[in-house]
VEXDOTI-379322 format. One line per 10 residues: number of its first residue (from 1); their letters; for each residue x, y, z of C-alpha. Coordinates in nm, 2 decimals. Layout:
BEGIN
NUM> a> X Y Z | ... .
This chain:
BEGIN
1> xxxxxxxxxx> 2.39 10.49 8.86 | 2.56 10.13 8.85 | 2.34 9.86 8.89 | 2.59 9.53 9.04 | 2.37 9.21 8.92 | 2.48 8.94 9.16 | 2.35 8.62 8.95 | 2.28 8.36 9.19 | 2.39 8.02 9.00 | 2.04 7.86 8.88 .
11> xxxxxxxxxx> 1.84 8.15 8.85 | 1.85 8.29 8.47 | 2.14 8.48 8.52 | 2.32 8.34 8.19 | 2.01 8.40 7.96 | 2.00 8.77 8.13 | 2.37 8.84 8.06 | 2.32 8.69 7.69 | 2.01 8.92 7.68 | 2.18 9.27 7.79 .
21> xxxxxxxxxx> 2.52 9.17 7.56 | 2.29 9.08 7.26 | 2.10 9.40 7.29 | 2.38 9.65 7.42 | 2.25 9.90 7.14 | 1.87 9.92 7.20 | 1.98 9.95 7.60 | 2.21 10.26 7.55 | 1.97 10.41 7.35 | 1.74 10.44 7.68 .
31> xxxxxxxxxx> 2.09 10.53 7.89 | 2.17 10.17 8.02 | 2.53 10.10 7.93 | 2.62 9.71 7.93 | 2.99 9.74 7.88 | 3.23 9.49 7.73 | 3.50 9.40 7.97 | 3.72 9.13 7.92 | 3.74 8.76 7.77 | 3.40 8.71 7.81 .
41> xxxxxxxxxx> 3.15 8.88 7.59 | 2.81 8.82 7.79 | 2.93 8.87 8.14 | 3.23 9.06 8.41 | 3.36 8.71 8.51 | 3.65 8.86 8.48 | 3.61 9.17 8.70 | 3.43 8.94 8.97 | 3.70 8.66 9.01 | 3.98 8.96 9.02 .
51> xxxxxxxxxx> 3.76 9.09 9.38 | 3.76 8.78 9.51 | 4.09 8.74 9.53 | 4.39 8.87 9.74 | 4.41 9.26 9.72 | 4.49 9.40 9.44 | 4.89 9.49 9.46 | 4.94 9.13 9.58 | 4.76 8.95 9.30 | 5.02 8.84 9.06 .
61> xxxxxxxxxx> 4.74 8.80 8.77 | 4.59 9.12 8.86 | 4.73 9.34 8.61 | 4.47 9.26 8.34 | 4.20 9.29 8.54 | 4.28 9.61 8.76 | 4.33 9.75 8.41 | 3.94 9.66 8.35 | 3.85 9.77 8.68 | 4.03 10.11 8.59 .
71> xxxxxxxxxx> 3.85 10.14 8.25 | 3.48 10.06 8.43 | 3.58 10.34 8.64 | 3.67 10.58 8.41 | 3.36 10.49 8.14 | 3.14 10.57 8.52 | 3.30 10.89 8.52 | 3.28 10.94 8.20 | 2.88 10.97 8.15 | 2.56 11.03 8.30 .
81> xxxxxxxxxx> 2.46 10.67 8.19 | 2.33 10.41 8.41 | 2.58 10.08 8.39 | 2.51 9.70 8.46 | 2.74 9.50 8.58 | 2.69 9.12 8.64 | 2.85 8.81 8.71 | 2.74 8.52 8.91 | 3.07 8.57 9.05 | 2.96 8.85 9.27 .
91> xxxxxxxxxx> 2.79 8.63 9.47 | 3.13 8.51 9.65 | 3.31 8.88 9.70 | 3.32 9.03 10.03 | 3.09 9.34 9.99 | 3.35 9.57 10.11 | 3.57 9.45 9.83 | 3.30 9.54 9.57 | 3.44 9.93 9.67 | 3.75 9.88 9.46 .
101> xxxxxxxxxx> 3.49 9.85 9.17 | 3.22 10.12 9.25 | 3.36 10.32 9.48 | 3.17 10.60 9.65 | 2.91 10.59 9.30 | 2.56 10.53 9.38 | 2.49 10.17 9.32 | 2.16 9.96 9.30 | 2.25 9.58 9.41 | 2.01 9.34 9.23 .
111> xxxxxxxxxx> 2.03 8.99 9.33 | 1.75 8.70 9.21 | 1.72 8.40 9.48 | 1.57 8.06 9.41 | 1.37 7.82 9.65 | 1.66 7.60 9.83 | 1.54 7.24 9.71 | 1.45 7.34 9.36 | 1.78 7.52 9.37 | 2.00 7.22 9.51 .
121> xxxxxxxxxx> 1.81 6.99 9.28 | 1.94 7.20 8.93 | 2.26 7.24 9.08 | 2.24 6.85 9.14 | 2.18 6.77 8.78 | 2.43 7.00 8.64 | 2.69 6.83 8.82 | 2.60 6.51 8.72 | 2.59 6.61 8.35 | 2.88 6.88 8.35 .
131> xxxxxxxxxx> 3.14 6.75 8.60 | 3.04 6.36 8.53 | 2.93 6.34 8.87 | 2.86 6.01 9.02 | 2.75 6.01 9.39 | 2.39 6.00 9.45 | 2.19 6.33 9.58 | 2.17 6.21 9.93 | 2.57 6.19 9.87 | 2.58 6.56 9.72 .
141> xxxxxxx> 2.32 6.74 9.98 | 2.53 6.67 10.25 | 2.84 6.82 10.09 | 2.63 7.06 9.94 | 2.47 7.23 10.26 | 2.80 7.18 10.45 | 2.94 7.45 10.18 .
């Protein structure tokens, strides 16, 4: 079974992904595999941005990460384990591109959701702190819902 977390932006996904990477032992010992894909050790950023872009033949920095999407497939082929994959990144793939990934595998799709204003107000204030962002919210909802 492969479980594709789509981690909504401003909903814990981070602290989830830290949690699973941190623990990768204590979850295959109950048959959850949280592999290691990849530059980045708490997530499948990686695997995510590759599916969002331009098929696969035509994408000129594909070659690292069809490579990874080969070597997900073949650890899913490879065991009777159950497999989390998860990167916020999901959320912006086409679902029928998430196939080049999981195939005909059964595959559980979790996805956490926030209420909107809370959500737009957290994303709000981590632009203003991360990007240096200076327009005021009125400013940023309107750009914000027309996205």
């Amino acid at each position: 079974m492969i479980y594709l977390h789509i981690g909504r932006h401003k909903t814990g996904t981070s602290q989830l992904q830290r949690f699973m990477s941190r623990n990768r032992d204590k979850l295959a010992d109950r048959k959850f595999v949280y592999p290691r894909i990849g530059d980045q050790p708490d997530a499948h950023h990686g695997v995510a941005l590759h599916l969002m872009g331009p098929t696969t033949d035509a994408n000129s920095s594909s070659g690292k990460c069809s490579l990874e999407i080969l070597e997900l497939q073949r650890l899913f082929d490879s065991s009777d384990d159950n497999f989390v994959i998860s990167s916020e990144a999901f959320q912006n793939i086409e679902p029928r591109r998430t196939l080049e990934l999981v195939g005909d595998r059964e595959t559980i799709v979790v996805c956490y959701f926030r209420e909107q204003a809370s959500y737009v107000l957290s994303a709000y204030s981590q632009h203003v702190v991360g990007a240096k962002y200076c327009r005021d919210f009125s400013a940023y909802i309107e750009t914000f819902f027309r996205r």
